[in-house]
C-alpha positions as CSV (number, residue, x, y, z in Angstrom):
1,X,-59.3,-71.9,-7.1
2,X,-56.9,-69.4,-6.0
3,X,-53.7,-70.7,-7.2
4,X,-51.8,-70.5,-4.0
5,X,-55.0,-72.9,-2.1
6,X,-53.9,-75.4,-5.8
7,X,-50.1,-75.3,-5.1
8,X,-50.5,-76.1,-1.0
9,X,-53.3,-78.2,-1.8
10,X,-54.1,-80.4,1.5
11,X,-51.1,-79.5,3.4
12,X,-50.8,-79.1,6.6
13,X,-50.0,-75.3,7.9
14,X,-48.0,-75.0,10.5
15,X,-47.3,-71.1,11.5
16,X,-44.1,-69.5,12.3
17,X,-43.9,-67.6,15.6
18,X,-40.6,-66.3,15.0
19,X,-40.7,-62.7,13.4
20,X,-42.2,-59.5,14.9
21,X,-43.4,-58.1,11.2
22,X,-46.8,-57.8,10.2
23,X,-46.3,-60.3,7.7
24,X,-47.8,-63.9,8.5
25,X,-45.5,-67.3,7.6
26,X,-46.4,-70.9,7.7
27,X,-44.3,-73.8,6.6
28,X,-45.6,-76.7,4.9
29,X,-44.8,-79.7,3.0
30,X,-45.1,-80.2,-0.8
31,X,-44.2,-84.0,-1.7
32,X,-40.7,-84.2,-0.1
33,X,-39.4,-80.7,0.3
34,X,-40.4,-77.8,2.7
35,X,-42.5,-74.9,1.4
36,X,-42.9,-71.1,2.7
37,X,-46.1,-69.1,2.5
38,X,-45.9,-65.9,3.5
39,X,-48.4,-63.2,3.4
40,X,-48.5,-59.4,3.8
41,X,-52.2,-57.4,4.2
42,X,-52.4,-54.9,1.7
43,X,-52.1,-52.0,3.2
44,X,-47.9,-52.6,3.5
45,X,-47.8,-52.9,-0.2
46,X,-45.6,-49.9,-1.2
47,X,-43.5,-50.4,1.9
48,X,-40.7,-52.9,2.9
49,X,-43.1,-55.4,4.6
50,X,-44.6,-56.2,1.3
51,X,-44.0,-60.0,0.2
52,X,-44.1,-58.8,-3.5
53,X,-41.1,-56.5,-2.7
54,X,-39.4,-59.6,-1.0
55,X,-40.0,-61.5,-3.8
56,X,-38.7,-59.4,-6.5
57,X,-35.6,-58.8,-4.5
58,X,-35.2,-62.7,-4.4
59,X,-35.3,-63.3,-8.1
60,X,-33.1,-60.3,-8.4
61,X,-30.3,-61.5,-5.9
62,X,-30.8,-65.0,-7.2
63,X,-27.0,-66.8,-8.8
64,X,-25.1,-64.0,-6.5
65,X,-26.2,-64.7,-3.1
66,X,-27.8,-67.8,-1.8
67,X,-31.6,-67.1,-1.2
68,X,-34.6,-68.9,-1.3
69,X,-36.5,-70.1,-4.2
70,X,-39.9,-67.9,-5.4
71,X,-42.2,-70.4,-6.1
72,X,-45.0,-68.4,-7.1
73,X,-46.6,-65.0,-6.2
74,X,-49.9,-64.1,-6.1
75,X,-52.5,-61.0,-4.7
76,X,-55.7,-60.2,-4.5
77,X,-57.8,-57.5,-2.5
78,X,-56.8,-58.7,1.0
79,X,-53.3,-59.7,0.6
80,X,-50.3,-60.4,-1.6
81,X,-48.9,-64.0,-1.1
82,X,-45.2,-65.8,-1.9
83,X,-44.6,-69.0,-1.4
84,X,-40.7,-69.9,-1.3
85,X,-38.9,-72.9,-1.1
86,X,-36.8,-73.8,2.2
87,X,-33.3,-73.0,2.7
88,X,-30.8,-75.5,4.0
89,X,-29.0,-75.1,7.6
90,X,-29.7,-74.0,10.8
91,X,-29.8,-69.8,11.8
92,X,-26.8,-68.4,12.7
93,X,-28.3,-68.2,16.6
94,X,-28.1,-71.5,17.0
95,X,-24.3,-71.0,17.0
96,X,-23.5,-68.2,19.2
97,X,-22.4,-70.4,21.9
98,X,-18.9,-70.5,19.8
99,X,-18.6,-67.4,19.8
100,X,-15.3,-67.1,17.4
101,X,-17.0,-68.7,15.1
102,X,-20.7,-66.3,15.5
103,X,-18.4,-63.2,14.6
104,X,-16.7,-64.8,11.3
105,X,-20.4,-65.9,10.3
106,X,-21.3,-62.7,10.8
107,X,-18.3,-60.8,9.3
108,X,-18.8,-63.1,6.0
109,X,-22.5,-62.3,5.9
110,X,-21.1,-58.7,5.8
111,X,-18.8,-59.6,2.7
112,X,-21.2,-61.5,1.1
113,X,-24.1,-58.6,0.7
114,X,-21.5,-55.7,0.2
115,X,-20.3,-57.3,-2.4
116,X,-23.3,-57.5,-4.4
117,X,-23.2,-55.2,-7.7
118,X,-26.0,-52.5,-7.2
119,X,-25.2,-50.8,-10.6
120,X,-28.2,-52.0,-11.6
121,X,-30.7,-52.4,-8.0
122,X,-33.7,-51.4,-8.4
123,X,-34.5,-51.5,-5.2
124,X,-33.9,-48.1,-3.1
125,X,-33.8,-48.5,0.7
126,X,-32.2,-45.7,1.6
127,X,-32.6,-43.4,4.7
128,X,-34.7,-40.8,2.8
129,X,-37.3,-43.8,1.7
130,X,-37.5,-45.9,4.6
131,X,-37.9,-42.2,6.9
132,X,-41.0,-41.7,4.5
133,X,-42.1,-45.1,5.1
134,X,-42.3,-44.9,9.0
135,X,-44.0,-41.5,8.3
136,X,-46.7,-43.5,6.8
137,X,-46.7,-46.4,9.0
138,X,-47.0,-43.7,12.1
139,X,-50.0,-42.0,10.5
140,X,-51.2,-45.1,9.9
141,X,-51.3,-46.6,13.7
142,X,-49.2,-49.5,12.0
143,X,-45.7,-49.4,14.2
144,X,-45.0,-51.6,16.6
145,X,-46.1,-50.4,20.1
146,X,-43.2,-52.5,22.3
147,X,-40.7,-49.8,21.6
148,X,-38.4,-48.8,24.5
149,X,-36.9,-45.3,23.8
150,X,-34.7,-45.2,26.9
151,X,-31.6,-45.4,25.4
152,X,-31.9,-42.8,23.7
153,X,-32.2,-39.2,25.9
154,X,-34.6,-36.6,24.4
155,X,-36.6,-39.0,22.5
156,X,-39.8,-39.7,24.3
157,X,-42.9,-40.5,21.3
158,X,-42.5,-42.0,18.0
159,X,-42.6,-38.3,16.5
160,X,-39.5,-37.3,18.9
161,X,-38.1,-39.7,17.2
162,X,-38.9,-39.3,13.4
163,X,-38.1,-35.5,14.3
164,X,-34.3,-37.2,16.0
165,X,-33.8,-39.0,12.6
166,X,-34.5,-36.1,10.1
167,X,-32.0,-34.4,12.1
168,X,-29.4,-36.9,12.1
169,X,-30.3,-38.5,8.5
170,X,-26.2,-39.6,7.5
171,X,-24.2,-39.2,4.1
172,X,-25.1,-42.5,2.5
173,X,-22.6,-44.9,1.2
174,X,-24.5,-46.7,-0.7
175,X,-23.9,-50.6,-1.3
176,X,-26.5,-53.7,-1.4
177,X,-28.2,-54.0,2.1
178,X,-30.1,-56.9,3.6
179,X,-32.0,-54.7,5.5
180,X,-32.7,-57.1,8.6
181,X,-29.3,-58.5,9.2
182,X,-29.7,-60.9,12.1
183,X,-28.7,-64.2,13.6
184,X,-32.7,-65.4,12.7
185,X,-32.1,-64.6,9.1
186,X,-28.9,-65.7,8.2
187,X,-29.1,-69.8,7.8
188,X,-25.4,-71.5,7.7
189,X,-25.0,-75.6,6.8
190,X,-22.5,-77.9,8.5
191,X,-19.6,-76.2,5.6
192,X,-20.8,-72.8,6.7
193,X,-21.9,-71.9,3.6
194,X,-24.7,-69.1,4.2
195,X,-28.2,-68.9,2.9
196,X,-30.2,-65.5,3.6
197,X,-33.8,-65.4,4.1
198,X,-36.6,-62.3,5.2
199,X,-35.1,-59.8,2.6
200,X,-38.2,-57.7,2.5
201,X,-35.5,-54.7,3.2
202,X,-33.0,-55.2,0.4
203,X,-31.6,-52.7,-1.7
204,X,-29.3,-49.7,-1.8
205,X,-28.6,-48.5,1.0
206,X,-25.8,-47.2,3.6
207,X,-23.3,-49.9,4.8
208,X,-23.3,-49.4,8.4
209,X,-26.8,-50.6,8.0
210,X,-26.2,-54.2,8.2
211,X,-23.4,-53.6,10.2
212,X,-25.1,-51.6,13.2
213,X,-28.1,-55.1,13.3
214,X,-25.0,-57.2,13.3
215,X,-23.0,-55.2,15.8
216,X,-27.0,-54.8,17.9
217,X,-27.2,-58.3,17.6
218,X,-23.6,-59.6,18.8
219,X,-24.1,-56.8,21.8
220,X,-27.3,-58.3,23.2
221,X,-26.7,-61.8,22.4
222,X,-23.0,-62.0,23.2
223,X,-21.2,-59.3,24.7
224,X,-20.2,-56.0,24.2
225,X,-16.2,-57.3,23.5
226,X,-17.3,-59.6,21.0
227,X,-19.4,-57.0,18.9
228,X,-16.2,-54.5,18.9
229,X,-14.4,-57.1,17.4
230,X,-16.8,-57.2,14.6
231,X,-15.5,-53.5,13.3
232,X,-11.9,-52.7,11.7
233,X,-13.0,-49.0,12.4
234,X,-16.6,-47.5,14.0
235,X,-19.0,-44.7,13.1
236,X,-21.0,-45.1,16.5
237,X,-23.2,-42.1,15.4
238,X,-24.3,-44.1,12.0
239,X,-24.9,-47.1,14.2
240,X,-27.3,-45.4,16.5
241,X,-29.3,-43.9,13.3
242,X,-29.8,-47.2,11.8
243,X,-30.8,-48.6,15.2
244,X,-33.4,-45.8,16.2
245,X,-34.5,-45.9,12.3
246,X,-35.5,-49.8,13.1
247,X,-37.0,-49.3,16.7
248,X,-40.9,-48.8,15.6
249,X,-40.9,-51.9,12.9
């Protein structure tokens, strides 16, 4: 019996609709606590969709952030498998309505990953690898198809734009990324401690990587006054990068 079937056992599955990846994730219940399974097809498993990647950079950030607990991991020929115990809190969307409070959640989120060590990561997501990996998601017919390019002047087909982001790859400065910084991801309890989940996408990488989904996310959801506030200085033209480089996943 495949040991992820043993561990859910006669649980009931209930999916997740929340997420646009290609990754599937239902939550179930094990005794008293809330479980995670998440699964990724094959096909993603050297890129940053892979839940064996997510896993890994769980048990690495594990004791210096607060992220879920891997469970167990598991593959086989269709698709590799993690199940995860559940975080405590509520996401960070479900407070945007206090809206002084959204940008300090968001501005300790910030602190909190760039002030993770990567002397040691193992984990490289930096432009020049996750450029590769939409190369090969492109050639594969694996991007997302609800892309909206008109923001963006010139850029017309997904190959305008891997062409736009060769051209405009930045100087990296590297610290620990989340990779998918957003008010879904971030989980905060009722002492606003912060829990971080979906890390698929951690690693090295630049810092105005987090900072542009943050500043995206505070912009749309918000307003445009409140994500200023969010930056000391800006680098608008690393902001756009980061936000182009994420429009196809």
């Amino acid at each position: 019996m495949h040991v992820v079937q043993r561990f859910i056992g006669d649980a009931v599955l209930r999916r997740d609709a929340i997420g646009e990846s290609p990754c599937t994730v239902h939550s179930f219940q094990h005794g008293k606590e809330l479980y995670f399974l998440k699964t990724s097809p094959t096909i993603y498993a050297d890129t940053t969709y892979s839940v064996l990647r997510e896993a890994a950079v769980l048990q690495w950030l594990s004791g210096t952030v607060n992220v879920p607990e891997v469970v167990l991991t598991a593959q086989d020929e269709r698709q590799e498998y993690m199940i995860t115990r559940s975080v405590p809190g509520v996401p960070l969307a479900a407070h945007l309505q206090d809206e002084q409070r959204a940008l300090a959640l968001f501005r300790e989120a910030l602190r909190q990953m760039q002030a993770v060590d990567i002397t040691n990561c193992p984990f490289d997501s930096g432009a020049a690898v996750r450029l590769r990996e939409l190369e090969f998601l492109i050639s594969q017919g694996l991007i997302d198809e609800d892309y909206d390019f008109e923001a963006w002047p010139g850029i017309a087909t997904p190959q305008d734009l891997l062409t736009r982001l060769h051209a405009t790859m930045p100087q990296e400065e590297l610290v620990f990324s989340h990779g998918d910084l957003g008010d879904s991801n971030i989980f905060v309890t009722d002492n606003d401690e912060l829990h971080f989940i979906d890390l698929g996408r951690g690693g090295k990488a630049d810092r105005w990587l987090d900072i542009a989904f943050a500043h995206r996310n505070l912009r749309e959801e918000i307003s445009d006054d409140l994500a200023a506030q969010l930056l000391a200085t800006d680098h608008p033209t690393k902001r756009e990068f980061f936000e182009q480089l994420d429009e196809l996943f």
